[in-house]
C-alpha positions as CSV (number, residue, x, y, z in Angstrom):
1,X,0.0,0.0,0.0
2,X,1.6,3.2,-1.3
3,X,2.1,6.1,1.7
4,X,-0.4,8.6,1.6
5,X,-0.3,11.3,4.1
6,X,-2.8,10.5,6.8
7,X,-6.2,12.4,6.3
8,X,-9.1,13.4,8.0
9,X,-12.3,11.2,6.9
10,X,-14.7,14.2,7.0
11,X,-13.2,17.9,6.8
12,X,-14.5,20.3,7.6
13,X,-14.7,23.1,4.8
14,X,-15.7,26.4,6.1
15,X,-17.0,29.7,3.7
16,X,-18.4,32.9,4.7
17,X,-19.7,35.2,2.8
18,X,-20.6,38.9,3.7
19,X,-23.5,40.0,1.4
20,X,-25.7,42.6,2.8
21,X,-29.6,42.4,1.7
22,X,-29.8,44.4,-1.3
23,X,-27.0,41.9,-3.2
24,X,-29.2,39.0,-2.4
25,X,-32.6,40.2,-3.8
26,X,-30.5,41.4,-6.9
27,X,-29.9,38.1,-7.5
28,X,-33.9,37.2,-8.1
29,X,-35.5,38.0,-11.2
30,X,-38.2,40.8,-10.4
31,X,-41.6,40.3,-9.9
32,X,-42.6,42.6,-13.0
33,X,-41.4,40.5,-15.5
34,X,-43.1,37.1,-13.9
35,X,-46.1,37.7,-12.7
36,X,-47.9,40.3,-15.2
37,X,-51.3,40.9,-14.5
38,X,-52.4,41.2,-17.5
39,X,-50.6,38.2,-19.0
40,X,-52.7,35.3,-21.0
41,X,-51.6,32.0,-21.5
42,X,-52.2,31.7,-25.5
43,X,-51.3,28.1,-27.0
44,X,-50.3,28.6,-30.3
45,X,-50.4,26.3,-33.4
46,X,-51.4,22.3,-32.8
47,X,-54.7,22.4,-34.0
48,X,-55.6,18.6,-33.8
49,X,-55.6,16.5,-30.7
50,X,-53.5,13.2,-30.2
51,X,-56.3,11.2,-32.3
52,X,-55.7,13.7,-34.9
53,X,-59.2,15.5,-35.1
54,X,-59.7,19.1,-34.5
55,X,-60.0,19.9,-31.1
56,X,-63.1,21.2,-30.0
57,X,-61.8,23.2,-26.6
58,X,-63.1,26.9,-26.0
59,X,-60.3,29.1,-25.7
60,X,-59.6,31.2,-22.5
61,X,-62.0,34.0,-22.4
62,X,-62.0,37.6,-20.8
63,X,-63.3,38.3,-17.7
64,X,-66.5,39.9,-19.1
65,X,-67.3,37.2,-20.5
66,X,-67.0,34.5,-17.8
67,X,-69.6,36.1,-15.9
68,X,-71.9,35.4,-18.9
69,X,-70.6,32.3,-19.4
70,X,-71.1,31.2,-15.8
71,X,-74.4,32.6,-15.5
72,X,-75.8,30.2,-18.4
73,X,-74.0,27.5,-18.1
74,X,-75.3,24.5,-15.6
75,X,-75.5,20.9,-14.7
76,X,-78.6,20.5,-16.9
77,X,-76.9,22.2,-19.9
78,X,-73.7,19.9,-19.6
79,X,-75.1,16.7,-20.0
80,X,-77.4,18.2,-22.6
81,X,-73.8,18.9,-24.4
82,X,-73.0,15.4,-23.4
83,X,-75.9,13.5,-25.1
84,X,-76.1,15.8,-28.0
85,X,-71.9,14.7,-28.8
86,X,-72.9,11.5,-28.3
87,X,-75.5,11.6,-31.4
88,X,-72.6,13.1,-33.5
89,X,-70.6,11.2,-36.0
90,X,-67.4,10.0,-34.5
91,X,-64.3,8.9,-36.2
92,X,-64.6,5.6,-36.3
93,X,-64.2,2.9,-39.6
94,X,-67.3,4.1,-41.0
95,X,-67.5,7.5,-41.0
96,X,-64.1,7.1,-42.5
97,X,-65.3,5.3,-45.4
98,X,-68.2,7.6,-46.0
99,X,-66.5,10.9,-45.4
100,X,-62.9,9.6,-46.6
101,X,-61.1,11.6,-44.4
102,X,-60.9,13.5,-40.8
103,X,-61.5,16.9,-42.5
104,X,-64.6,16.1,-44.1
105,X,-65.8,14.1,-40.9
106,X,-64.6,17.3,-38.9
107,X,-67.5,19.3,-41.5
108,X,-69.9,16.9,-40.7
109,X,-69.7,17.7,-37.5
110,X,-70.3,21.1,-37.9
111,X,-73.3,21.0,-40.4
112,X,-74.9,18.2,-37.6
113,X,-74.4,21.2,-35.0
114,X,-75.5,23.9,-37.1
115,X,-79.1,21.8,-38.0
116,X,-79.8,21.7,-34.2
117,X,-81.9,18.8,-34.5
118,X,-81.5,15.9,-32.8
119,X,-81.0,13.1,-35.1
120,X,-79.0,10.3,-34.5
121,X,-76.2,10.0,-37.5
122,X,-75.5,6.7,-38.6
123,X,-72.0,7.5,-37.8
124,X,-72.1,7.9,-34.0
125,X,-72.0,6.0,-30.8
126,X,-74.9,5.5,-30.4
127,X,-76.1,3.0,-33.2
């Protein structure tokens, strides 16, 4: 075994440093720049969801119009949403061989919406 000068197992290492208050808040970012208050979180671009149909999500509103939205919007009107989707065409085998692709199914969609009725396509979940 080679000599090696005898050590201690754990050292002890000591640092001071003299800092006074206004050096360590200099080191933070301000506040400004982080927490804007009239910042929006804006997702930009990816249009389709994983499945690769158009994502049907509402975008973040203002606050004038969350009251309104809050105000109309209930339990009763939710699964009303619900069952009316469920009546839609979906993207399944079928609708894929009748529309021939996700775009056209996607229109579909929106022309079943815009009729208002509630018909049961031949293309949804329900059949």
């Amino acid at each position: 075994m080679p000599c090696l000068p005898q050590s201690n197992p754990n050292p002890s290492i000591t640092i001071t440093i003299d800092s006074d208050d206004e050096s360590v808040y200099s080191d933070y970012l301000s506040p400004e720049i982080n927490y804007k208050s009239d910042a929006r979180v804006q997702f930009i671009g990816d249009d389709t969801s994983l499945y690769g149909t158009p994502k049907e999500e509402l975008l973040p509103c203002r606050e004038e119009n969350v009251t309104v939205e809050n105000s109309k919007s209930s339990p009763t009107s939710f699964l009303k949403d619900q069952i009316y989707s469920f009546f839609q065409p979906s993207d399944n085998k079928l609708a894929m061989k009748l529309f021939g692709n996700k775009n056209a199914l996607y229109k579909e969609k929106m022309r079943h919406k815009r009729v208002g009725n509630w018909v049961i396509h031949p293309c949804s979940n329900f059949r």
